[in-house]
C-alpha positions, 0 to 999 in steps of 0.5 A: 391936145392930150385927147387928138395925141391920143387918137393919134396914137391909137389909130398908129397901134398896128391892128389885131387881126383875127385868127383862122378859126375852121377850114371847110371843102365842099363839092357841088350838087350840079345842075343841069348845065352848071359845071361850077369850076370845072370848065368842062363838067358839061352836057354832052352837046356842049362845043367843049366836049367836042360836039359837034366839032370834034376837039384834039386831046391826049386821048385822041389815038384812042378811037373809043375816047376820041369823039368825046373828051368827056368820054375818058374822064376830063371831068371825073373829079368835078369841083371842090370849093374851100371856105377858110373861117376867122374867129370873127365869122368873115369867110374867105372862098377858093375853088379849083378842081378835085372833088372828093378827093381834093376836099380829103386832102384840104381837110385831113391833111391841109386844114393843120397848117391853116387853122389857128393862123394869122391869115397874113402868114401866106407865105409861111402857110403855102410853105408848109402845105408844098412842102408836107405834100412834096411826098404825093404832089407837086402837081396836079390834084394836091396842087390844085386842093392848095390852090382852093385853100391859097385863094380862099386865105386871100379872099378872108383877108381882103375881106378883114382888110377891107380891100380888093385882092388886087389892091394888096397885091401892089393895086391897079396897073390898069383901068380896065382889062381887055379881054379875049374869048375861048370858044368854037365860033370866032365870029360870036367873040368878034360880035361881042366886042372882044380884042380876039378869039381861040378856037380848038384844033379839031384833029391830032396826028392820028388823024394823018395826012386828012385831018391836018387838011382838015385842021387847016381848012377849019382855020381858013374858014374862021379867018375868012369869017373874021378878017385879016385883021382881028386875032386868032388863035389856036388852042391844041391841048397836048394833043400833039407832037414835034415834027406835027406842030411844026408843019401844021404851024407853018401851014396856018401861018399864011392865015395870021395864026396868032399863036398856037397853044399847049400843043405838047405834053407839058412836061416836053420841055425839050419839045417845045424848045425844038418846035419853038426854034423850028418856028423862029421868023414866023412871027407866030406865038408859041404858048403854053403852061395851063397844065403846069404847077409851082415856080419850078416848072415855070422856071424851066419853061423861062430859063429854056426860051420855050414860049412866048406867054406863059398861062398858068391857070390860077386855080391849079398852079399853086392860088395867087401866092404862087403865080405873083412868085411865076409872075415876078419871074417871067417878068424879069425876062420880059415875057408876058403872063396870059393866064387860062381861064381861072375867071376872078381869080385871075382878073384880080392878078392880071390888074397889079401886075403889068406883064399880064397885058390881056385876060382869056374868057372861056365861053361855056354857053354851049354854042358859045354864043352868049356870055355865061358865067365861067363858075357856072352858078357858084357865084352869082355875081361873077363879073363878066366882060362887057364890050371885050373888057373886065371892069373889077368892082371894088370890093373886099376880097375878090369881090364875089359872093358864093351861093351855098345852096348846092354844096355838100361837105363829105368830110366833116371833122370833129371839133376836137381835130379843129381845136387841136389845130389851132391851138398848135398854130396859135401857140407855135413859135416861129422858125428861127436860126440859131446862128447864121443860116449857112 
């Protein structure tokens, strides 16, 4: 009887959890037509950077960088992977883009908040990297280096914990998660059993009056390739502008355009408020937010009305500490979350919450007529949709391995730094308040 109490109160002791003991970033040696995490590091035939059908994009207006979106430097920075280390040797792994410049800020900078803490402490921990970069970031390259490091943390403690990500996001929400796909051939994505298919738009306004008849007869002739019936998309990546998106969505309408995407700059709130009233009783979708950053910009987005699904990518907004705060939101105004691409990281998500109905998969074949991995050769067990849907398996973490073959660490730290990091964590005292907090 004194031996099963005393199992019992053993197995009710609370666990003792490892501390985070090294932070590490990494880019990539690539490979011929491995572009890792970023989408578009491709060959240059490839249909993502605009061969041969050309694909609006900001630089448009310039004729030396419009043929190309590789032209102007879409991928100059490239990849950067984060390993986040216990004392215990479990690894945790997180990726975005950044390159170089990304894996100086995680370990220079980011890595004294991450060190010699409890890897349970996300919140406390993105905490500290937003507000210590608020000075230089709040977007773009910073955010997406505290992506790397955020999903990296959640990998290591699904990993300690031995469950998947999503299980402790709050669990499944759905067996299964249907899918659509990015791509240049709709027909392809159809084929394949997927519930949809995104093409992008060819031309921007500086192609006038031709290139939106020649924007509109591309349309019209994947929507008579695929039926009335299957749904298609438009993908216009801030290449546009007001009074263009209007007119060239209420040209598309009579082709059952599903909803047009991204069309403005992303901080052109007023804009897509504007296109979005224009566009009211149309019955077609305004999306956008693949290219904004944290709660705030969301919010703004959300509190204005301007889009019917918001699609953070989950890799440069801010990791899944940030997008599960995005997601709550946008979920007390029922407006659903589609994320861009963002692979695992964003499957993961989309099963705990139930206002992110359906996943993107961005098919970086080159003729997008095959399922490749999104990650390229990162993680060689990348799950991929079958008959248009995401089955997760169940493992720890986010479930996939990471081949270290080709990674290269350009900035190492001594063991000193290291060490100095942790022990401040280790032995720091919590935030309190003294009195009352106001």
């Amino acid at each position: 009887m004194e031996e099963a109490a005393a199992k019992k109160a053993k197995a009710a002791e609370t666990r003792a959890f490892p501390r985070i003991k090294e932070v590490r970033a990494f880019v990539q040696h690539k490979e011929k037509g491995d572009q890792g995490a970023d989408c578009h590091d491709v060959d240059d035939e490839h249909w993502i950077n605009g061969y041969p059908t050309p694909i609006a994009h900001p630089m448009s207006s310039y004729p030396l960088y419009a043929a190309k979106r590789k032209s102007w430097g879409i991928n100059a920075l490239g990849s950067v992977v984060v390993e986040v280390e216990s004392e215990d040797g479990q690894v945790g792994v997180g990726v975005s883009i950044g390159g170089e410049p990304a894996c100086f800020i995680v370990e220079h900078h980011l890595s004294r908040f991450v060190e010699g803490q409890d890897p349970r402490d996300v919140e406390l921990m993105w905490d500290q990297m937003y507000r210590a970069t608020v000075n230089y970031g709040r977007k773009g390259l910073p955010l997406q280096a505290i992506s790397a490091v955020d999903l990296a943390i959640w990998d290591l403690l699904g990993k300690i914990r031995n469950e998947p990500v999503y299980a402790m996001l709050g669990g499944k929400t759905k067996d299964r998660l249907p899918v659509y796909m990015t791509c240049s051939r709709p027909d392809c994505a159809k084929d394949l059993g997927f519930v949809g298919a995104k093409v992008p738009c060819p031309y921007g306004p500086d192609a006038g009056d031709e290139g939106l008849r020649k924007n509109v007869a591309f349309f019209r002739k994947w929507r008579e390739t695929v039926g009335p019936e299957f749904p298609l998309m438009l993908d216009c990546y801030m290449a546009l502008s007001v009074p263009y998106a209007i007119k060239l969505a209420k040209e598309l309408q009579p082709y059952g355009l599903k909803w047009m995407e991204e069309f403005l700059h992303p901080d052109d709130y007023d804009g897509y408020e504007e296109v979005k009233r224009a566009l009211a009783g149309t019955g077609i979708m305004l999306t956008t937010a693949e290219h904004e950053y944290t709660r705030y910009g969301f919010r703004e987005l959300i509190k204005r009305k301007a889009a019917d699904v918001l699609q953070p990518d989950i890799t440069w907004m801010g990791g899944i500490t940030e997008a599960r705060r995005v997601v709550a939101m946008a979920a007390a105004h029922d407006i659903i979350v589609i994320p861009h691409g963002s692979s695992v990281y964003s499957y993961h998500l989309q099963y705990a919450f139930k206002n992110c109905p359906l996943a993107e998969y961005i098919n970086l074949s080159p003729k997008s007529d095959r399922i490749v991995p999104y990650f390229g050769g990162l993680f060689p067990d990348e799950p991929l949709p079958k008959d248009g849907f995401i089955d997760l398996p169940d493992k720890p973490g986010f479930g996939v391995s990471l081949d270290r073959s080709r990674l290269r660490r350009p900035y190492t730290r001594t063991g000193d730094e290291v060490t100095t990091n942790f022990k401040r964590n280790a032995e720091r005292a919590m935030p309190t308040v003294a009195k009352l907090p106001f």
